[in-house]
Structure formats: structure tokens, C-alpha cells
C-alpha positions, -999 to 999 in steps of 0.1 A, spaced: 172 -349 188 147 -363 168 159 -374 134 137 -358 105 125 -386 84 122 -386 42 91 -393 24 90 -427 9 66 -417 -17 36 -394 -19 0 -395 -39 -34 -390 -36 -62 -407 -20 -102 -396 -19 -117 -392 12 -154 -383 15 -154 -369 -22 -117 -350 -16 -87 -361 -31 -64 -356 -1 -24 -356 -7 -7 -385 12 29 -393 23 42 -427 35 74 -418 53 106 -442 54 96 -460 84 60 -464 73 44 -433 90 12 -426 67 6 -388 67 -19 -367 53 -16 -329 41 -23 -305 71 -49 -286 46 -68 -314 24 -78 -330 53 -95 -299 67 -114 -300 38 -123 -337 37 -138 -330 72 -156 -303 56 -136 -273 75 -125 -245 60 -84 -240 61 -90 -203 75 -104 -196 105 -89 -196 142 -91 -218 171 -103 -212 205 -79 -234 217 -40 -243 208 -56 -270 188 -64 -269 154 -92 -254 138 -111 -288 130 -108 -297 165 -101 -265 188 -140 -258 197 -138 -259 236 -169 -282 236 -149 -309 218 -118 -305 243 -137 -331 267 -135 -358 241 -100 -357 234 -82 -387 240 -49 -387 250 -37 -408 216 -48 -378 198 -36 -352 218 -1 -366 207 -9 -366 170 -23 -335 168 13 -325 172 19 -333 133 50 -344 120 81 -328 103 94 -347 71 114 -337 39 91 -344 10 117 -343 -19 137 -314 -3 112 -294 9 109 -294 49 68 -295 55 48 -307 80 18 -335 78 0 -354 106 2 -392 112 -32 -404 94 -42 -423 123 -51 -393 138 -81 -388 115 -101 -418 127 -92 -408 165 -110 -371 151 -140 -387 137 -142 -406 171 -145 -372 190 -175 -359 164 -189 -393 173 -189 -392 208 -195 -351 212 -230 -357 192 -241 -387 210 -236 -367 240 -259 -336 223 -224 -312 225 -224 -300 190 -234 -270 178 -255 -264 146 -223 -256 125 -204 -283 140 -228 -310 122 -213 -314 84 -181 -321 104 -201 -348 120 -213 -360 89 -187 -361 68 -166 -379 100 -195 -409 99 -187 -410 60 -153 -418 65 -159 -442 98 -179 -461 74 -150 -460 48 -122 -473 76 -150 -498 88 -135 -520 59 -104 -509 61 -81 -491 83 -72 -458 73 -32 -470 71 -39 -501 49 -55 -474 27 -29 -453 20 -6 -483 17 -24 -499 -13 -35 -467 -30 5 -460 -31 16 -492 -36 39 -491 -4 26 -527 10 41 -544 -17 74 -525 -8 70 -533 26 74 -573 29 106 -583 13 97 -620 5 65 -602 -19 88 -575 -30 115 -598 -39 88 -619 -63 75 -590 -77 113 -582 -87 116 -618 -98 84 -611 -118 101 -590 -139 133 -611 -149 140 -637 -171 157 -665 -159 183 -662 -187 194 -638 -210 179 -634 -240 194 -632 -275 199 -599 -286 167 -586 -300 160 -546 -313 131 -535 -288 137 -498 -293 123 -488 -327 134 -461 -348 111 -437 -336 122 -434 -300 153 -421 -315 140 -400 -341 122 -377 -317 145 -377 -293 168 -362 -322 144 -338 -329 139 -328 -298 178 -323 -290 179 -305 -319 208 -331 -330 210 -346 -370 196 -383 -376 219 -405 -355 225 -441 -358 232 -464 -332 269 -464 -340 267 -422 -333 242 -416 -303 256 -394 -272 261 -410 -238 228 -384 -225 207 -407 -246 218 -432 -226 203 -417 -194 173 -408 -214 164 -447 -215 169 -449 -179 152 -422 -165 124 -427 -185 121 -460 -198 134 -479 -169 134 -458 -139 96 -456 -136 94 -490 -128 80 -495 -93 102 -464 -84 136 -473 -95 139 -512 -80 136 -529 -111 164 -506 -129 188 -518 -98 182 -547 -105 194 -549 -139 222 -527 -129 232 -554 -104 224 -587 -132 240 -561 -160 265 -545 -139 292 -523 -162 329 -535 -172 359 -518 -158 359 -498 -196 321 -486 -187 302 -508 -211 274 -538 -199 275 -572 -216 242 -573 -227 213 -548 -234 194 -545 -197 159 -555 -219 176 -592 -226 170 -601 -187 130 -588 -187 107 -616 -186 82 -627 -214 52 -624 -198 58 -594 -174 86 -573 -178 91 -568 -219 58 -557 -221 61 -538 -195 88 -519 -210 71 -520 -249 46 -504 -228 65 -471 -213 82 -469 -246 54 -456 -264 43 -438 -237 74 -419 -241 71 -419 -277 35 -403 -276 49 -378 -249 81 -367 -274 51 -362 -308 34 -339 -287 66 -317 -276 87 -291 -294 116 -288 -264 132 -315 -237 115 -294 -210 85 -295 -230 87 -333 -229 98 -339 -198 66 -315 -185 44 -339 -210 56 -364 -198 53 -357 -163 12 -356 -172 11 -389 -187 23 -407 -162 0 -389 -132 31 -367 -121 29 -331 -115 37 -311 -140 35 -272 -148 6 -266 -174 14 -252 -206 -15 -230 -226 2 -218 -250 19 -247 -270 40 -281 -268 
């Protein structure tokens, strides 16, 4: 049985003028959404296939210039983005596809309509001439840093400081003023603030971080007493140079995000649009 991987992460690229949805799964499988990339190769997502094939590449006067390689990708690929089940294909199947435009026209097998298909396949050969279709995905997500452990263990280093600091107040007031308005709670003080706050800060102060490594870091530097408290404030291990202003940064991010939002959902959707997340539009008000 065939184990069902997760996604890693997921984003967009732009190929030939289309943003296209991209996955890179656990084991580094690049994919790219079933329908986006029908459009990228300027094919409509309706439409049925002479063949068992897909639409983009069922003609019967293409079948001839199937390689095997492809035949096998064309298969797509089951993965559990978040926990939705869906289905992708391995993006190395698109360069394989714009091979079989390539080699069907030099032969004079394409048919009128088959042409934009051809042309916007030569776009893209000429985008993966530089660089392969894989290494594209993996720096427009940011998965090849994750993917060497030596680089990903210096960028975690990056963001450290050597030794902790003394205790400095890098939270101002007005983080915690609109998260009381927003919770609907009096003015509280540092000596009064629930536990939830707590989670606030790390979800999304800290946890943004290239996706959550640099919060288990602290976690493991910082980890909690057997009474539930931490010996020093996670911000007094961040780095000068890197990681304080990395987190002054994402602080008044969240701060802008909090002004322009009347409700916690309403901030976390906010929120969810600053940072290039999706997020469910709101016409009507904040």
C-alpha cells in the first residue's frame, strides 16, 4: 500500500503569465494544481479527452510522442494538503509535456488549435532552460533552505544570540491594548494577562518564523519548569542583527492587523492578508 504523503508547504509560482498553486510534499515531491496548470499551458479546464489521458495531452496525434517517464506521471499524485485529500501531479511532468508539443510540431502533427499550447510550452522551456522546474518551486517556497540541514541549522543559528540577554520590554503597550480590545477584556497589566495571550504571542508573533522552527528552538533553549513557567522571556535568545528585528518586525505587523479589526476572527482573517495567507474577504467591515 502506498503511504499517502503530507504537504510540506504550498504557494504560488507564475508560469507563462499564470500564477499556478504549488505543493512540495514531505519527501520533496514538487507538485502543481491539476487545474492552474491547464491553464498555464493555455488549456481550458473543461473539455474531454479522446484518450484516458488528460485533456492537455489526450489528442491521439500527440499519443506517438509520449514518453514512457510521462506516461507514469500523468498518473498524478494523492497528498493531504492540510487535511484535505486532493490530488496534484509531480511538476516534472510539465517539462516532459512541453517536450511532446516540441517534438509533435517539429514533426508538422499539430493541428491549428493545438498551436498556443505549443507556444506557451516554448515559453516555459525557455523559463526551465535556466533553471529546472524543481529548483523553481524549491526557492519560490523557500523549501531548499529546509532541505540541507548544515544551511538550515545556520539559518537557525542566525537567529539566536549566543547568550541571553538582559531582560529588556520589546512588547509595547499597544500590542496589548488591542488585543484587550479585541477580547473584549478591561485594560490589563502584565501582572493580570490570561494564559490565551500567551498563545497569541506564539502563534503569531513567533510561529511565522520560517514555519515554526525558530519557535522550537526557543522552546528547546527556553524550555518550561516543572511549575510551567520559562526562565527568561524567549525574545532574550534572538540575535542583534537578525532575529530581534525580525520579531520588532512581525509585531507591528500584528499590531497594524489588530487597528484594522473589530473581532479575533476579524483579526485573525486580517491578518491572514498581510502576511500573503488566504483569507476569506470581508466587504462589509473590519
Amino acid at each position: 500500500m502506498v503511504k499517502i504523503l503530507k504537504s510540506w508547504g504550498s504557494g504560488p509560482i507564475v508560469l507563462n503569465g499564470v500564477e499556478i498553486r504549488c505543493a512540495v510534499l514531505e519527501d520533496g515531491t514538487p507538485i502543481l494544481n491539476k487545474g492552474k496548470m491547464m491553464r498555464a499551458l493555455g488549456r481550458p479546464w473543461k473539455g474531454s479527452s479522446r484518450t484516458s489521458k488528460p485533456n492537455f495531452i489526450g489528442a491521439i496525434n500527440l499519443q506517438k510522442f509520449i514518453r514512457p517517464e510521462l506516461e507514469e506521471l500523468l498518473k498524478g499524485v494523492q497528498f493531504y494538503d492540510g487535511g484535505r485529500l486532493t490530488i496534484g501531479y509531480d511538476a516534472k511532468m510539465l517539462p516532459l509535456i512541453c517536450r511532446v508539443y516540441r517534438d509533435a510540431e517539429r514533426a508538422g502533427a499539430l493541428t491549428p488549435s493545438q498551436l498556443p499550447t505549443a507556444r506557451a510550452c516554448e515559453a516555459m522551456s525557455d523559463a526551465f532552460s535556466s533553471v529546472g522546474i524543481t529548483a523553481l518551486i524549491y526557492e519560490q517556497l523557500g523549501y531548499e533552505k529546509f532541505k540541507h540541514p548544515e544551511a538550515f541549522r545556520m539559518l537557525i543559528e542566525s537567529y539566536m544570540s549566543e547568550e541571553v540577554r538582559k531582560w529588556s520590554k520589546e512588547f509595547p503597550d499597544e500590542l496589548f491594548y488591542q488585543m484587550d480590545r479585541i477580547y473584549g477584556r478591561q485594560t490589563t497589566t502584565s501582572r493580570n494577562r490570561p494564559l490565551y495571550y500567551a498563545k497569541f504571542l506564539r502563534k503569531f508573533i513567533y510561529e511565522p518564523f520560517e514555519k515554526g522552527e525558530i519557535l522550537k528552538e526557543l522552546d528547546a533553549r527556553n524550555p518550561k519548569s516543572e511549575k510551567g513557567f520559562r526562565k527568561h522571556r524567549h525574545h532574550s535568545s534572538l540575535s542583534e542583527n537578525i532575529g530581534l528585528p525580525a520579531v520588532r518586525s512581525q509585531i507591528w505587523q500584528v499590531i497594524a492587523a489588530l487597528k484594522m479589526s473589530s473581532s479575533k476572527q476579524k483579526f485573525e482573517n486580517n491578518f491572514a492578508r498581510i502576511m500573503g495567507q488566504k483569507y476569506q474577504p470581508d466587504l462589509w467591515s473590519n
